[in-house]
N, CA, C and O of each residue as an XYZ file, in Angstrom:
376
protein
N     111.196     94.824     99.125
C     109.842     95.024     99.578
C     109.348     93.747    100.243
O     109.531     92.621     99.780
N     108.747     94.011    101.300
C     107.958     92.752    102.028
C     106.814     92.761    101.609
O     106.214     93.835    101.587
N     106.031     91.279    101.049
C     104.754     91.463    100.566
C     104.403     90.075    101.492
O     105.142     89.345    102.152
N     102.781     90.046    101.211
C     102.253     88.636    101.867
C     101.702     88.108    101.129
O     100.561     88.453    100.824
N     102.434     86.892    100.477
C     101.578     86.997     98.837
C     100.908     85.388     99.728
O     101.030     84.488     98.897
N     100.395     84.905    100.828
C      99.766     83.491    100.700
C      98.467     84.185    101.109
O      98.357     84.897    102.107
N      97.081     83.786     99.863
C      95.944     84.113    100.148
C      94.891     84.252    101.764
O      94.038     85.070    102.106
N      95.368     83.249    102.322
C      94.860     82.862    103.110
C      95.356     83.830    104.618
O      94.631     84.019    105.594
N      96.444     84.214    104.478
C      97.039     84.657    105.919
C      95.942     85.913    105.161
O      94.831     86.137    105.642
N      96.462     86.638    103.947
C      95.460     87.892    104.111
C      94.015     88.028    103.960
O      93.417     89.056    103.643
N      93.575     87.018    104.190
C      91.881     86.270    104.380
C      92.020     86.447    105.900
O      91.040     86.618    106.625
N      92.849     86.415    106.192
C      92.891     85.982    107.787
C      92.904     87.526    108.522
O      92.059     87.990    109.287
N      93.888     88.019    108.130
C      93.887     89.384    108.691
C      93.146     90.244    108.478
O      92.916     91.035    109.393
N      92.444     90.424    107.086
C      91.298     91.297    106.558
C      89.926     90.742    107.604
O      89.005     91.550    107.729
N      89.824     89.604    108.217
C      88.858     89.153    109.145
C      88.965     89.760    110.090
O      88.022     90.352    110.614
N      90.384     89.751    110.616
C      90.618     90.076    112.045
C      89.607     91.965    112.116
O      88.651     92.403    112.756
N      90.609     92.549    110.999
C      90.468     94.056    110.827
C      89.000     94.212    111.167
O      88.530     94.865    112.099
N      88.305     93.448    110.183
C      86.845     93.808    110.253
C      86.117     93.490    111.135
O      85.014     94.008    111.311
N      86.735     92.337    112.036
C      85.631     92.496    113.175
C      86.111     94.014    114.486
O      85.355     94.575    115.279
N      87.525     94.251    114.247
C      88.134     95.080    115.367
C      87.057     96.619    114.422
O      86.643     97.571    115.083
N      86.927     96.557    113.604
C      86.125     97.838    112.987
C      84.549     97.823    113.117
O      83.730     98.654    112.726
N      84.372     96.625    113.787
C      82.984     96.320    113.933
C      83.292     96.519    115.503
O      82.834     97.652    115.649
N      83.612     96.269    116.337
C      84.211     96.786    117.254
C      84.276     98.233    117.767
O      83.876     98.616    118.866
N      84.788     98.906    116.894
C      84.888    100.299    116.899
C      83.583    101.197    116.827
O      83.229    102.059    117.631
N      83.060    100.850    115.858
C      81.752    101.079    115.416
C      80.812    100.419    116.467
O      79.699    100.882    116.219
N      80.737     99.728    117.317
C      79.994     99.330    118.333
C      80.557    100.444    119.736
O      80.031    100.781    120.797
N      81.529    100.675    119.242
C      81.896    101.972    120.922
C      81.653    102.972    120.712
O      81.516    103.716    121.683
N      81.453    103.572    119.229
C      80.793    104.701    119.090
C      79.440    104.822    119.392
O      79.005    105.788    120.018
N      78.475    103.555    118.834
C      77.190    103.730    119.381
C      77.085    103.574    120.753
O      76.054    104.069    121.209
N      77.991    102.923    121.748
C      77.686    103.116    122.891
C      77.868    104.426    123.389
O      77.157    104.839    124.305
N      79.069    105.368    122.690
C      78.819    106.471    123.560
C      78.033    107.457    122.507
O      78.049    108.681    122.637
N      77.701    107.128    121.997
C      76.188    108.031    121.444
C      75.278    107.319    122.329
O      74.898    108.197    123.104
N      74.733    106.269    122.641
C      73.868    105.550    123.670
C      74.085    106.181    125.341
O      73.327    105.782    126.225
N      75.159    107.162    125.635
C      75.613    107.064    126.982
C      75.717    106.094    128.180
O      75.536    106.115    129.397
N      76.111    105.212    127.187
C      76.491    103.709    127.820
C      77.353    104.108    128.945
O      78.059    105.115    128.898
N      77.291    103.274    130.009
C      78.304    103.397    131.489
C      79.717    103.076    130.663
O      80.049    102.191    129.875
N      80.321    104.132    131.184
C      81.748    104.291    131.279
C      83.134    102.951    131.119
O      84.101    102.743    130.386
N      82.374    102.217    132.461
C      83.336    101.022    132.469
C      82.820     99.909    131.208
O      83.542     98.922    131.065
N      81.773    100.018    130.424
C      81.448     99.261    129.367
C      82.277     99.486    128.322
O      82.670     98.634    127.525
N      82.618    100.972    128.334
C      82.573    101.265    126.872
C      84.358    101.433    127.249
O      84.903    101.757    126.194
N      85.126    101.349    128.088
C      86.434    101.088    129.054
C      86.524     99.364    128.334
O      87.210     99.258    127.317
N      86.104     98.587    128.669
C      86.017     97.187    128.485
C      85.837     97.131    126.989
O      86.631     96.341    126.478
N      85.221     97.590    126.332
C      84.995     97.264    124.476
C      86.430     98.021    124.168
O      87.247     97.419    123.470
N      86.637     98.878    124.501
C      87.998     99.548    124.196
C      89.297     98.805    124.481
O      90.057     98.834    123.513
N      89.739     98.179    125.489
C      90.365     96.842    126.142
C      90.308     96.103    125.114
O      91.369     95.900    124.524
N      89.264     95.586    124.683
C      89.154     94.700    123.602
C      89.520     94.739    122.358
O      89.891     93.761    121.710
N      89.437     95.866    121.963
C      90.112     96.477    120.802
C      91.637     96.423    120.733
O      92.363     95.986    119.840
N      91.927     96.973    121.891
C      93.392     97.413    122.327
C      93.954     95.359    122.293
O      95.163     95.133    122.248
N      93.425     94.711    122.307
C      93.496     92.995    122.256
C      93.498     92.687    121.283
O      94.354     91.855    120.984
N      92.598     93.145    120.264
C      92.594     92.742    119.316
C      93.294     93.219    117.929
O      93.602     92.576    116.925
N      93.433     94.672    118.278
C      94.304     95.104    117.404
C      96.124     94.581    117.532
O      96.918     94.686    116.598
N      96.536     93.904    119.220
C      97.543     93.578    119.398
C      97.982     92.548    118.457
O      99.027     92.617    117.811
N      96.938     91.366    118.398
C      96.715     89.929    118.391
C      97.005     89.890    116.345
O      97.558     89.132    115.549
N      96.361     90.990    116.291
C      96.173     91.065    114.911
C      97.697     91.256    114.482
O      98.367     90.518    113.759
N      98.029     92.314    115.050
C      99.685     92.157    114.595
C     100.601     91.551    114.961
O     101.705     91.748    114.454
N     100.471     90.914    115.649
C     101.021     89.443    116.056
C     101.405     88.530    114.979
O     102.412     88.012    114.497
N      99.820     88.581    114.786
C      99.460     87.210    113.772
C      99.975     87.901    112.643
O     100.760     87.027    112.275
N     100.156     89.058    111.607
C     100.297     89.702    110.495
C     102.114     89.503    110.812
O     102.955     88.865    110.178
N     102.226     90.277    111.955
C     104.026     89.669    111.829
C     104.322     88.614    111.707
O     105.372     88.472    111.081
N     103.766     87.577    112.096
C     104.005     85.973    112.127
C     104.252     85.487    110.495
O     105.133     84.736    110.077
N     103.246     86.127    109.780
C     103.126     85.771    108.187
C     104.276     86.349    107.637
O     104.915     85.733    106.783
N     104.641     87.539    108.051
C     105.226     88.684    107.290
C     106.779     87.809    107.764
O     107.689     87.727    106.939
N     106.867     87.418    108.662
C     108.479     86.608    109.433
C     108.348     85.431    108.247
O     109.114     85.514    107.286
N     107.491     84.462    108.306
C     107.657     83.602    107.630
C     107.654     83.697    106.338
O     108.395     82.868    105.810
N     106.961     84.574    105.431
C     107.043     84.584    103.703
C     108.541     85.408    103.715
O     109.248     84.868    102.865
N     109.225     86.457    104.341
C     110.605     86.962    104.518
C     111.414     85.168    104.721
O     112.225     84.834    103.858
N     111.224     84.582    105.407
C     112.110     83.704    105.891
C     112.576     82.779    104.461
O     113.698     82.590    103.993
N     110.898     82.186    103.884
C     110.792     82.052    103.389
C     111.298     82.029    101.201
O     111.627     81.371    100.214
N     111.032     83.063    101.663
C     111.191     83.940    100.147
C     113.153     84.578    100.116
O     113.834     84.797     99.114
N     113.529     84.703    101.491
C     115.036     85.069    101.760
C     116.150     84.673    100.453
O     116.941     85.343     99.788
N     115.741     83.167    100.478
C     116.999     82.344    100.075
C     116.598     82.883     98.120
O     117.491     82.904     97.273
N     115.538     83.147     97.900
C     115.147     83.247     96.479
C     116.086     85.124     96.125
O     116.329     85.417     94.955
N     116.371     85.866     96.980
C     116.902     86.622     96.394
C     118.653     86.478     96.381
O     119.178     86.070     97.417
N     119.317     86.738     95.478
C     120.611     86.781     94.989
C     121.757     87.373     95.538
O     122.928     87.052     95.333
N     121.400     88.101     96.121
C     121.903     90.070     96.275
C     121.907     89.130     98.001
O     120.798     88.773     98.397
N     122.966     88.845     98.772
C     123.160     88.962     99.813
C     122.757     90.499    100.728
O     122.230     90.675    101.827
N     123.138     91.178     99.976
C     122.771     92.659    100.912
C     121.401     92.983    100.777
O     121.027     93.850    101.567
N     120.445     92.483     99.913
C     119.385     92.615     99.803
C     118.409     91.768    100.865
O     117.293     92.070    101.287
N     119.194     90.662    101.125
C     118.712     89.455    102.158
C     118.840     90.280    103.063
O     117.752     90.564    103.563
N     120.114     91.055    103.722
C     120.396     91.665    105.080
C     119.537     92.801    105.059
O     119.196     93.489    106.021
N     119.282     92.901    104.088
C     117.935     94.266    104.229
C     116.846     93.942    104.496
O     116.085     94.583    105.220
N     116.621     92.965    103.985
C     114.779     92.233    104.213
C     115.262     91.846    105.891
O     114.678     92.440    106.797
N     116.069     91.090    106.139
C     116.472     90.619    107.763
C     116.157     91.682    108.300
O     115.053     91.826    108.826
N     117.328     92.890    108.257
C     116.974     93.997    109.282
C     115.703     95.257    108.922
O     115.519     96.195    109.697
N     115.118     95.127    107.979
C     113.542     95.450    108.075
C     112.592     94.612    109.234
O     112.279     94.909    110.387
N     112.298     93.475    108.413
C     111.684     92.423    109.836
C     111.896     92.455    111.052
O     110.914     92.455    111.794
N     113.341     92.495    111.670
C     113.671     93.005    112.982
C     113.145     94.226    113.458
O     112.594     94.378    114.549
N     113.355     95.183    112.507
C     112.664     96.291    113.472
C     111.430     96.259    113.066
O     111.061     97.425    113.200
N     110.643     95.710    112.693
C     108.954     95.556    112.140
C     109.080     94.520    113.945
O     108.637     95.021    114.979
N     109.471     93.695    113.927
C     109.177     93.071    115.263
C     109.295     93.865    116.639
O     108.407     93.847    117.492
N     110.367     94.491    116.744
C     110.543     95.250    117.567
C     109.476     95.862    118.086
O     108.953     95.756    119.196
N     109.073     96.869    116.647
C     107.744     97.318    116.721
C     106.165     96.789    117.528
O     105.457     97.200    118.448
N     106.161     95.935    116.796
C     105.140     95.216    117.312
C     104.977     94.882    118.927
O     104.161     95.262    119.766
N     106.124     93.999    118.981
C     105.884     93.484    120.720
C     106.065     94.413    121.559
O     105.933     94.191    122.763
């Protein structure tokens, strides 16, 4: 199992989330507002940025506590499992 056990990266990402949900919640009131099109095009962009950025940064943690934490398990095949999880978690992402 991949976990993110350093407080701070998930301080970090629970930030990110909540402003991209504050975000969200700001494009709904625009189109309840019938805000122009290309506004509510542009807050959406932003989202689509920020939700990228966010998993960026969440893979970045998730690479390093794996990298990290690797050498602490025993079980060589268990290492090559956490390795090729992360790989395709990256894949994913970018």
């Amino acid at each position: 199992m991949i976990n993110i056990k350093d407080p701070e990266s998930k301080e970090n990402i629970k930030h990110r989330l909540s402003r991209i949900e504050g975000q969200l919640r700001g494009v709904q009131k625009m189109i309840d507002a019938d805000r122009d099109c290309r506004e509510i095009l542009q807050q959406l962009i932003a989202i689509r940025a920020g939700v990228q950025s966010a998993s960026l940064s969440f893979m970045q943690d998730v690479a390093r506590d794996c990298l990290l934490n690797a050498g602490n398990q025993a079980d060589p095949e268990v290492q090559r499992d956490l390795m090729n999880d992360l790989i395709k978690m990256i894949g994913k992402v970018s």
